[in-house]
LUMGUKOL-174642 format. One record per residue (C-alpha): residue in one letter; x negated, y, z; residue number from 0. Coordinates in Angstrom, 1 decimal. Layout:
N
atom residu A X X Y Y Z Z num NUM
...
END
This chain:
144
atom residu X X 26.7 Y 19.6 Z -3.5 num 0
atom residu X X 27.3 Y 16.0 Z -3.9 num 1
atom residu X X 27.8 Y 14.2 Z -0.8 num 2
atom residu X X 26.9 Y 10.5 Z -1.6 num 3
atom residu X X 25.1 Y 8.1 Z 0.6 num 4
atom residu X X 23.2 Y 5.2 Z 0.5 num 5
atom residu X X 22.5 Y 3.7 Z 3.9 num 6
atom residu X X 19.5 Y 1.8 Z 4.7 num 7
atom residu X X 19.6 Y 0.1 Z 8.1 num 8
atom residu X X 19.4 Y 3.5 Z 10.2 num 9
atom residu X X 18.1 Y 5.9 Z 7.9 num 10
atom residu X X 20.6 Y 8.1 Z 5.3 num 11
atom residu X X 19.1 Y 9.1 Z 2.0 num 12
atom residu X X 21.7 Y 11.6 Z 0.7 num 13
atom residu X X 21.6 Y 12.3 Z -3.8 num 14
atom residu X X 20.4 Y 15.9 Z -3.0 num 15
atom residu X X 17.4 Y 14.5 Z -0.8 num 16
atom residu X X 16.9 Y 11.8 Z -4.0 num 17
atom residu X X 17.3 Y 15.2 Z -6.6 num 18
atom residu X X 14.9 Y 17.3 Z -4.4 num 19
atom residu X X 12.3 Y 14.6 Z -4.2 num 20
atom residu X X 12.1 Y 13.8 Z -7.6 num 21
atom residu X X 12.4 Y 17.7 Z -8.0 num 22
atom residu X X 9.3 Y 18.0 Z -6.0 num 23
atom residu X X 7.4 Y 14.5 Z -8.0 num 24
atom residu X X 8.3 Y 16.5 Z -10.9 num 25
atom residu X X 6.6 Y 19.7 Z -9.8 num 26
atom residu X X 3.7 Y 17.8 Z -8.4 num 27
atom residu X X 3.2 Y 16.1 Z -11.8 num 28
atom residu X X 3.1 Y 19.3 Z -13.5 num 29
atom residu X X 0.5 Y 20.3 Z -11.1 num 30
atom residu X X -1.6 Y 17.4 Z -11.6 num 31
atom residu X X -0.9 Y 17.7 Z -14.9 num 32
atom residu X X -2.9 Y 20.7 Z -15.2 num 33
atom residu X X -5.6 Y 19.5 Z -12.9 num 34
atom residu X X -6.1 Y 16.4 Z -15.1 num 35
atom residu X X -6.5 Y 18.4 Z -18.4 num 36
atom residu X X -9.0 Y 20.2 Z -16.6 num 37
atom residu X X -10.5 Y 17.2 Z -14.5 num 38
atom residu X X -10.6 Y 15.3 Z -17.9 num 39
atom residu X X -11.9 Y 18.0 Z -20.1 num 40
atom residu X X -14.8 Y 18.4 Z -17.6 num 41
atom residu X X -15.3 Y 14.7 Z -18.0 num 42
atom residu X X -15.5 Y 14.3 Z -21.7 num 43
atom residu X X -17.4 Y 17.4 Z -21.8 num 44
atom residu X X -20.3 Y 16.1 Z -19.5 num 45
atom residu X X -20.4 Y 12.8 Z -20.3 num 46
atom residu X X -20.9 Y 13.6 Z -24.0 num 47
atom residu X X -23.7 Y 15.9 Z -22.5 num 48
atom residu X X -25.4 Y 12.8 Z -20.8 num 49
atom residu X X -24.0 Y 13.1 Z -17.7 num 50
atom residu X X -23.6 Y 9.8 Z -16.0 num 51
atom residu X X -20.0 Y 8.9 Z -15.9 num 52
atom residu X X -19.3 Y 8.3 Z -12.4 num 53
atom residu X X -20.5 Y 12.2 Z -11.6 num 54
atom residu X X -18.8 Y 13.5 Z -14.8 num 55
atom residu X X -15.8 Y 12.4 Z -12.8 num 56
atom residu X X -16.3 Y 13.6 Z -9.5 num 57
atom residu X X -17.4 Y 16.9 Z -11.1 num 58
atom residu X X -14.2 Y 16.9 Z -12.9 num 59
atom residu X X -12.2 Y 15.8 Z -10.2 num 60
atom residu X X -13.6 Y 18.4 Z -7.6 num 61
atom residu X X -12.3 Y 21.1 Z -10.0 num 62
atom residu X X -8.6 Y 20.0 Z -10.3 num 63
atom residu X X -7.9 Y 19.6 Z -6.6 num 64
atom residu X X -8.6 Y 23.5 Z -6.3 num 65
atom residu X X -6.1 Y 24.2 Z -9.1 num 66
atom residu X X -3.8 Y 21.4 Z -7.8 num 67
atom residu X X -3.6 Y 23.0 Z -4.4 num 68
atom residu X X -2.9 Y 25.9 Z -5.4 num 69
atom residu X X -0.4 Y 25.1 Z -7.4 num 70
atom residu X X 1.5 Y 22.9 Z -5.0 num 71
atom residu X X 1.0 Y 25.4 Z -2.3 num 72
atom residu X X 2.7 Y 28.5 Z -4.0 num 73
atom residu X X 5.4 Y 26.5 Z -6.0 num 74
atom residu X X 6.0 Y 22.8 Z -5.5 num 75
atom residu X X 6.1 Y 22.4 Z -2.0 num 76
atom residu X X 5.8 Y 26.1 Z -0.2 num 77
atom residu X X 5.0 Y 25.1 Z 3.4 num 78
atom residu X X 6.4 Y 27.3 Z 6.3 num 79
atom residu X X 2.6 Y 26.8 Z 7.6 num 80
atom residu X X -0.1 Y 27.8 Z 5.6 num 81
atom residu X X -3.2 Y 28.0 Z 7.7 num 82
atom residu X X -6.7 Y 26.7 Z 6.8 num 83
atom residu X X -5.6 Y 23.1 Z 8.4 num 84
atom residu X X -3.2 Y 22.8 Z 4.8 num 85
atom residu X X -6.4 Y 23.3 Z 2.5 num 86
atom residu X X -8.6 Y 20.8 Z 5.1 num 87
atom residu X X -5.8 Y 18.0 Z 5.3 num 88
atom residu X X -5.3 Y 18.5 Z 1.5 num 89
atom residu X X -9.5 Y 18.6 Z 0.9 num 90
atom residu X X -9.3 Y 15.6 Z 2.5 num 91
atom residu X X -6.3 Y 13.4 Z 0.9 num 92
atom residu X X -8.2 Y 14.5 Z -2.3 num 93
atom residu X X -11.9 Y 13.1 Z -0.8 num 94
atom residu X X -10.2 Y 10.1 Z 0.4 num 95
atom residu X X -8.2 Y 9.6 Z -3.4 num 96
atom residu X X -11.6 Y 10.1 Z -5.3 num 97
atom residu X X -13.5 Y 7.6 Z -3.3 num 98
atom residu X X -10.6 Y 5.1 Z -4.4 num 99
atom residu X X -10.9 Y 6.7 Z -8.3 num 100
atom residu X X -14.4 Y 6.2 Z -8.3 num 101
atom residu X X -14.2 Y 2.5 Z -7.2 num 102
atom residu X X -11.2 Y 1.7 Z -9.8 num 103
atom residu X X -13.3 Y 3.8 Z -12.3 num 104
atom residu X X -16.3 Y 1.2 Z -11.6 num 105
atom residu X X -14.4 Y -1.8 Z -11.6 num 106
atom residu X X -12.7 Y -1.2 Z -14.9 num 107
atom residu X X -15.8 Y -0.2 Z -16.5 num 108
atom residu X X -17.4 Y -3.7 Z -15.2 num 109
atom residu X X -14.7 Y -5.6 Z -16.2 num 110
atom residu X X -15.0 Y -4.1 Z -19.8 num 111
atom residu X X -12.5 Y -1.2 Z -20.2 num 112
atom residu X X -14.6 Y 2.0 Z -22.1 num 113
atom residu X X -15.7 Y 4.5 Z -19.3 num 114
atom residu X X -12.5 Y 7.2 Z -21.2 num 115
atom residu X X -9.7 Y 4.8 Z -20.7 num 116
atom residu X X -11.5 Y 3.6 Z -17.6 num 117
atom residu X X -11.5 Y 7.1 Z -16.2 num 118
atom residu X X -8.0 Y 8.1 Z -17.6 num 119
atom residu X X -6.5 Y 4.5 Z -15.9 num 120
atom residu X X -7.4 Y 5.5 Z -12.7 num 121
atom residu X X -6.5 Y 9.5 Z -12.9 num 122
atom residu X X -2.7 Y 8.0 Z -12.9 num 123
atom residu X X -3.2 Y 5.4 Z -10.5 num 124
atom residu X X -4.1 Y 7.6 Z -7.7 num 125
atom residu X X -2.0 Y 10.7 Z -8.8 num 126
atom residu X X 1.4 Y 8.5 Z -8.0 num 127
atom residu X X -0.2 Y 7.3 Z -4.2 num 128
atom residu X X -1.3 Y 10.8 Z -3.6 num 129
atom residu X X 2.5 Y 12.3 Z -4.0 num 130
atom residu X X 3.0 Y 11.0 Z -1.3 num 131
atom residu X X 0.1 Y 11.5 Z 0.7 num 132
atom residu X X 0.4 Y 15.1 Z 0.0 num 133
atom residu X X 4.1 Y 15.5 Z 0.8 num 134
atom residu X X 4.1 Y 13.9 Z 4.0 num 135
atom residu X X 0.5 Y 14.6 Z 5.8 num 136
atom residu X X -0.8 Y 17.8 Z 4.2 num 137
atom residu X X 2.2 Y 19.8 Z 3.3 num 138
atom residu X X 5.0 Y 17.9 Z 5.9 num 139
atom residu X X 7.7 Y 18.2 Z 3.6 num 140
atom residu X X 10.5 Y 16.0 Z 3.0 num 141
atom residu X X 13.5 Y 16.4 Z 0.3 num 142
atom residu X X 16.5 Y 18.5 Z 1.7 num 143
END
């Protein structure tokens, strides 16, 4: 194990903590990986249905954070805690990120982006803030 340090006024971030956090982003992209395929999907399926496209999104986004969580539960993060408070806190990181979705969503569409790379735009955008969101306050991990 490499013992290298980079000292930061009084914290220590050691290359294995570095390699098991971007270990863990890499795993958590995965995950929302899969849960954008399907959040997207949902999307392009019900707004070519009709479907306004500010619920097409929600609808789609709803559906991935149950694959997400699952996902990150049993193999990106694997809490020593996994009570119903996990799936609450991580229910509500998810509420919280679509709310901001929704409004980057709308304000790309107004100023003139198509509602698909409106929607796609802002699926990145709040995947990157969430990481940590969801490694700190729902599953209370940090890199070993």
């Amino acid at each position: 194990m490499e013992t290298g340090r980079v000292e930061s006024g009084e914290s220590v971030f050691s290359v294995s903590q570095a390699r098991s956090s971007l270990a863990q982003f890499m795993g958590f992209a995965v995950a929302g990986g899969v849960a954008t395929v399907v959040n997207y999907t949902l999307f392009l399926l019900l707004y070519s249905a009709g479907i306004s496209y500010l619920l097409a999104s929600a609808v789609g986004y709803v559906s991935g954070i149950a694959i997400s969580f699952f996902i990150n539960l049993r193999l990106v993060f694997r809490p020593e805690e996994r009570s119903r408070g996990i799936f609450a806190r991580y229910a509500v990181a998810y509420l919280l990120a679509l709310f901001v979705q929704l409004g980057l969503l709308e304000l790309l569409v107004r100023v003139g982006l198509i509602p698909e790379l409106a929607n796609a735009v802002a699926i990145v955008v709040v995947l990157v803030g969430n990481f940590f969101v969801i490694r700190r306050w729902v599953f209370n991990t940090t890199p070993t």
